[in-house]
C-alpha positions in Angstrom: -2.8 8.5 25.3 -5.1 10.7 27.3 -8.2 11.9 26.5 -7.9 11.4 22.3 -8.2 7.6 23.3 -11.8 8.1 24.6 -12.9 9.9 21.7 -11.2 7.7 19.5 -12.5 4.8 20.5 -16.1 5.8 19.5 -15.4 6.8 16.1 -15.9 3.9 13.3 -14.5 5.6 10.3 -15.1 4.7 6.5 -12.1 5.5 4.2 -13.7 5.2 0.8 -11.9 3.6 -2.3 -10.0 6.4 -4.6 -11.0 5.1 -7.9 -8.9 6.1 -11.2 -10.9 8.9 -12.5 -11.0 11.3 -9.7 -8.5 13.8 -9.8 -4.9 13.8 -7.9 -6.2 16.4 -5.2 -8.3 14.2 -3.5 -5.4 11.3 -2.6 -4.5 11.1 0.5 -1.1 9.9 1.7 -0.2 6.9 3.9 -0.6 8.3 8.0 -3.2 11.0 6.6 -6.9 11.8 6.8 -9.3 14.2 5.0 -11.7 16.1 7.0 -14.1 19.0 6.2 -13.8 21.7 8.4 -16.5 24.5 8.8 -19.9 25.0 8.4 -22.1 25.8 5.0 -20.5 27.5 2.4 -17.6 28.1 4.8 -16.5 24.5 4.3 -12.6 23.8 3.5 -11.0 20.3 3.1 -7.9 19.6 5.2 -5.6 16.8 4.8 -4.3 15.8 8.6 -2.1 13.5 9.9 -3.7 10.8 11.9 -1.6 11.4 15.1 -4.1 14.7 15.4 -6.7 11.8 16.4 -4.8 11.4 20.0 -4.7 15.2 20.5 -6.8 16.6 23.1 -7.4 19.4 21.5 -8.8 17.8 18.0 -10.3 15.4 20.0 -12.4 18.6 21.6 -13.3 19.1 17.7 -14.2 15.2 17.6 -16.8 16.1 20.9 -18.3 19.1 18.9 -18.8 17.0 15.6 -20.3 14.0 17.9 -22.5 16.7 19.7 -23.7 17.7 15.9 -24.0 14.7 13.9 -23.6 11.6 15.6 -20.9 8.9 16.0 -22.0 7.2 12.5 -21.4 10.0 9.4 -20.6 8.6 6.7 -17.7 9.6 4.2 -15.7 12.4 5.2 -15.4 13.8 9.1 -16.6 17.3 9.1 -15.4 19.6 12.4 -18.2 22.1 12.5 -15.7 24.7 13.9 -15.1 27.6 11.6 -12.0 27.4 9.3 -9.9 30.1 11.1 -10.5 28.5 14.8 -9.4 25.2 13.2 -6.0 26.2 12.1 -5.9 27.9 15.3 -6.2 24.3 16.4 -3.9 23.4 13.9 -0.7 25.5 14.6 -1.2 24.4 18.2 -0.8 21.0 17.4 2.0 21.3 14.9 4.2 23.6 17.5 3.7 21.1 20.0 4.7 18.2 18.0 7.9 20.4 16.4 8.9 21.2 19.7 8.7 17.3 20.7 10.0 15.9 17.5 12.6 18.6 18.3 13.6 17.6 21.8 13.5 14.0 21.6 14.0 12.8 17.9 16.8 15.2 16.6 19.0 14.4 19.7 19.2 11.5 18.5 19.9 12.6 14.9 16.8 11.5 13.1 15.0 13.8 10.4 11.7 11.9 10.6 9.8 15.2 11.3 9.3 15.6 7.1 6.7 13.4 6.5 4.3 15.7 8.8 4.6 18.7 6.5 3.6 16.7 3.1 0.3 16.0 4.6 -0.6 19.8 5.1 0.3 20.3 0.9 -3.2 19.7 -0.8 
């Protein structure tokens, strides 16, 4: 799918093990992944949907943390983009995909567009 492929493809991730005594907040649900956003003390932690990954636009964000720290960071992502231009990126994303999920999957009377907003809820 367009660029997000290419960026993709370079990216070795490393999901580690959630073990029982770290707290609820930190789970992350089936078709999501935590990233760090920001820079410092600025840093937030956002819960995304995987399908971000074949964005162009987060894969831009991929290309900046590349350009920062590598291909091989280990744990979580971090996007050093500040917070605010990050849910810029965000919204975009999510409009897009409500206006697509709205087009294509609700003329056909499916309601699978739920599971996107859980992910956002951490």
């Amino acid at each position: 799918m367009g660029n997000g492929d290419k960026v993709m493809s370079h990216w070795s991730f490393h999901i580690p093990r959630l073990h029982h005594h770290e707290h609820d907040h930190e789970k992350v649900p089936k078709g999501c992944l935590a990233v760090k956003v920001g820079q410092g003390e600025e840093q937030e932690r956002f819960v995304i949907p995987v399908m971000y990954f074949n964005h162009p636009l987060f894969g831009q964000l991929l290309k900046e943390a590349e350009e920062e720290f590598g291909f091989a960071q280990k744990g979580t992502i971090t996007i050093p983009c500040h917070v605010e231009e990050f849910r810029y990126v965000q919204g975009l994303i999510d409009r897009e995909n409500t206006r697509f999920l709205g087009t294509n999957l609700l003329d056909h009377h499916h309601h699978h567009h739920n599971h996107l907003i859980r992910c956002f809820r951490v």
